[in-house]
GUVEX-494142 format. One record per residue (C-alpha): x, y, z. Coordinates in Angstrom, 3 decimals. Example, Ala and Ser with C-alpha at 12.3 -4.5 7.8 and 13.67 -1.06 7.14 Angstrom:
% residues 2
((12.300; -4.500; 7.800))
((13.670; -1.060; 7.140))
//
This chain:
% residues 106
((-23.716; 164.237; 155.046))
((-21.313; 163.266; 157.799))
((-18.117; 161.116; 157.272))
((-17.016; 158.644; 159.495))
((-14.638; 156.013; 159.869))
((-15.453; 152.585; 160.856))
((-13.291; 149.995; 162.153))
((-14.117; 146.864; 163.168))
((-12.176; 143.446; 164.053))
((-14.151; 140.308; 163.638))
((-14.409; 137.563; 166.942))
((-15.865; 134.378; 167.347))
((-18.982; 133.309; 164.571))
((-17.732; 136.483; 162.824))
((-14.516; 135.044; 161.253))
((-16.199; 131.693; 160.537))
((-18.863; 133.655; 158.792))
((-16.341; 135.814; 156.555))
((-14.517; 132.461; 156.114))
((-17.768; 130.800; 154.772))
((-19.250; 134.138; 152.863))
((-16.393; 136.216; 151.619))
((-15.363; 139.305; 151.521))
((-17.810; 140.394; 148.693))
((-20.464; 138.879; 151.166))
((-19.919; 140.783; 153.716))
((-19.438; 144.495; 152.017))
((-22.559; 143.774; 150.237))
((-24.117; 143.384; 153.930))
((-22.658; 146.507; 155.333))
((-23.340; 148.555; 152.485))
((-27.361; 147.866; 152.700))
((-26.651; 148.373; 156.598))
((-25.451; 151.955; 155.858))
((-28.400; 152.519; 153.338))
((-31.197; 151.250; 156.126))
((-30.214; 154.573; 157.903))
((-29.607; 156.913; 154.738))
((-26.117; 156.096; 154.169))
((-23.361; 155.130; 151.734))
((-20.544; 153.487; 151.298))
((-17.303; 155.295; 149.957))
((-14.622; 152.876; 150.977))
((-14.190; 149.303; 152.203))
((-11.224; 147.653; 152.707))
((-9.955; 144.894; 154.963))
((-6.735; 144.855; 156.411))
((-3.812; 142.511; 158.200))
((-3.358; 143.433; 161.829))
((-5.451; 144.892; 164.880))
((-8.300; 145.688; 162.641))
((-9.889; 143.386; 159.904))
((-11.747; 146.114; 158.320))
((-11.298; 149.930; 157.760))
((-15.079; 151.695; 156.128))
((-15.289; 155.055; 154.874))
((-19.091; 156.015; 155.291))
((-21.625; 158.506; 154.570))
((-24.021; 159.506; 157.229))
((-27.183; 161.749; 157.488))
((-25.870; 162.165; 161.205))
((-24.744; 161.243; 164.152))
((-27.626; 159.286; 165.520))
((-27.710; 157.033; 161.869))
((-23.679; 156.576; 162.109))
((-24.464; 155.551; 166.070))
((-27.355; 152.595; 164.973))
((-25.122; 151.508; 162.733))
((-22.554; 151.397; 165.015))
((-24.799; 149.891; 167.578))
((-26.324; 147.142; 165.171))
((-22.894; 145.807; 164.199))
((-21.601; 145.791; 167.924))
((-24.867; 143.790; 169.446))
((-24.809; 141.030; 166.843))
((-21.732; 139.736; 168.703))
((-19.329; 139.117; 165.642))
((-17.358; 141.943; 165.646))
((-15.971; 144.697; 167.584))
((-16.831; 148.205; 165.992))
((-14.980; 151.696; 166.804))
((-16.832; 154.835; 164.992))
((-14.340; 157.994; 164.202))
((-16.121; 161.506; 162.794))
((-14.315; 162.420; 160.071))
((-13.518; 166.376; 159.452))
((-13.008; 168.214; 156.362))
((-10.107; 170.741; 155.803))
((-13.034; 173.459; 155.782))
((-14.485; 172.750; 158.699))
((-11.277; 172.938; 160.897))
((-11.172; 175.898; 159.454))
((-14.259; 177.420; 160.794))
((-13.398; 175.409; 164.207))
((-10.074; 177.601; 164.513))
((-11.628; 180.678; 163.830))
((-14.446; 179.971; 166.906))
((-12.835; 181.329; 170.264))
((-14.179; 179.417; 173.005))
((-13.921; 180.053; 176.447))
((-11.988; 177.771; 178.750))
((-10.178; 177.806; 181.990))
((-7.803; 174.839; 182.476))
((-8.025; 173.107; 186.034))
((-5.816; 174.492; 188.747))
((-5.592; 177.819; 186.949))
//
């Protein structure tokens, strides 16, 4: 499986719905949203600043990690940014590709 991690800031019903549920609430809710698609869970934490919410998830693939993704952003209570996560191993076997490339201008 696929790591990826998942911000997201909550906006508008969003915060009056963690203020009425919880915290518990919510990761409970996300965590059966990553299992709808084949996923898990490894981290969940929220956070003071920019970002209420940093997720470290398990996914099958792309397309699961992108429903999520999508799911979360269309129910209009949060904002949702989606980073693939990369092991040590396979930047290693990135480095040792050698890829063609001309840079513009050149």
């Amino acid at each position: 499986m696929a790591k990826y991690l998942i911000q997201a800031s909550y906006i508008g019903e969003g915060i009056k719905g963690l203020l009425k549920e919880g915290g518990s609430s919510r990761r409970t809710a996300v965590e059966k949203l990553a299992e709808s698609v084949g996923g898990t869970i490894e981290a969940y934490y929220y956070a003071f600043g920019d970002t209420d919410l940093f997720v470290i998830a398990d996914m099958p693939d792309h397309a699961a990690a992108t429903a999520v993704s999508l799911t979360a952003g269309a129910a209009g209570t949060a904002t949702v940014k989606v980073t693939v996560l990369l092991t040590a191993e396979e930047v290693d076997a990135a480095v040792k590709k050698s890829p063609s490339y001309r840079p513009p201008g050149q």
